[in-house]
C-alpha positions as CSV (number, residue, x, y, z in Angstrom):
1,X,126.4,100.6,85.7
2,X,127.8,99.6,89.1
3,X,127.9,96.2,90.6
4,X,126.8,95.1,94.1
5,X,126.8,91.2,94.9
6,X,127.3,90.4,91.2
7,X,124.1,92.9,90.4
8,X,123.9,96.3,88.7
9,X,122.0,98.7,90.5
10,X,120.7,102.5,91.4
11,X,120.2,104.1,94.4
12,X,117.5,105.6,95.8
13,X,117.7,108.9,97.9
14,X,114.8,108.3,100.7
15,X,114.7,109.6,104.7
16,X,114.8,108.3,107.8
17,X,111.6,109.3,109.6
18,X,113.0,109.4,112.8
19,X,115.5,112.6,112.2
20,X,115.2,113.4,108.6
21,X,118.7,111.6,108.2
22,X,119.6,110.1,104.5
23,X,119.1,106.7,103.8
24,X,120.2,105.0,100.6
25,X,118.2,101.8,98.9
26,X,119.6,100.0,96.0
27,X,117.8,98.6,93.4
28,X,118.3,95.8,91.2
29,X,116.1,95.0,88.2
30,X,114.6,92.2,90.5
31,X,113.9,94.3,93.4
32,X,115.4,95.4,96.6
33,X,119.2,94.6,96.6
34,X,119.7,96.3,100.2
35,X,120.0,99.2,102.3
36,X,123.1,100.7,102.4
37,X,122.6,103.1,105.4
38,X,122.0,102.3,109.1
39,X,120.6,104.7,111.4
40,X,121.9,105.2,114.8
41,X,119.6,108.1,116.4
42,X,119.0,105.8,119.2
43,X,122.5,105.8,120.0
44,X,122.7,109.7,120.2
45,X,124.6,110.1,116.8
46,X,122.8,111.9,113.8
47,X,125.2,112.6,110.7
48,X,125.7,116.0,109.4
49,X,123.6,117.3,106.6
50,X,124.5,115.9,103.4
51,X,125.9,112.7,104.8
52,X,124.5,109.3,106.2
53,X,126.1,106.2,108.1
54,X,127.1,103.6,105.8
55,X,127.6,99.8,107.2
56,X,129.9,98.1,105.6
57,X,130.3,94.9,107.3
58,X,128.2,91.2,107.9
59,X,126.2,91.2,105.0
60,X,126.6,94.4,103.5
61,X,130.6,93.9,103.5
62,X,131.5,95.8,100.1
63,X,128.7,98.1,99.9
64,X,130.9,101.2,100.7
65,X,133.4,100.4,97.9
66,X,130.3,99.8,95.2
67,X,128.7,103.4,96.8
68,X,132.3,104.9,96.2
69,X,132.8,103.5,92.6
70,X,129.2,104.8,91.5
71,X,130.3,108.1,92.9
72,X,127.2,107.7,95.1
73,X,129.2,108.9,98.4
74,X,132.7,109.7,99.5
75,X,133.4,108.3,103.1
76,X,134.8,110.9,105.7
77,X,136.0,108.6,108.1
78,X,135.3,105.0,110.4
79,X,133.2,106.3,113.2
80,X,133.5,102.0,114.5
81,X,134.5,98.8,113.0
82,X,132.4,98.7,109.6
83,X,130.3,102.0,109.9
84,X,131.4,104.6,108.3
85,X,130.1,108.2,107.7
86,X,130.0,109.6,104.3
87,X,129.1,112.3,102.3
88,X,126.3,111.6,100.0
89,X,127.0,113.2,96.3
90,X,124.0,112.6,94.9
């Protein structure tokens, strides 16, 4: 099972409300371990169908290489420091 901050955990495959963009929860047996997916409608930019905005910096630094590792998503490229958009595989 993969490892985020020392804890194994899934992923859950929920929605944005605001434009129906993918957003990514983990799990941990305890609870919540974090949402791995920003949304940045506000800003104008929506991600392709099949993809979300991952951020991988402050306190979710890592979570794009744990996503990866889980074959969770594949990233396509930096869009700014520490977001990233990737393609969601599951």
């Amino acid at each position: 099972m993969p490892q985020y901050l020392g804890y194994e955990f899934t992923v859950q495959k929920t929605f944005y409300p605001v434009d129906e963009s993918i957003a990514l929860q983990l799990w941990c047996e305890d609870g919540p371990l974090g949402r791995a997916t920003i949304n940045l409608a506000n800003f104008g930019l929506v991600p392709p169908i099949d993809c979300c905005f991952i951020k991988n910096c402050q306190e979710n630094y890592g979570i794009l290489d744990a996503l990866i590792e889980a074959k969770v998503v594949e990233p396509i490229e930096e869009i700014q420091s520490g977001i990233f958009l990737a393609r969601v595989l599951i």
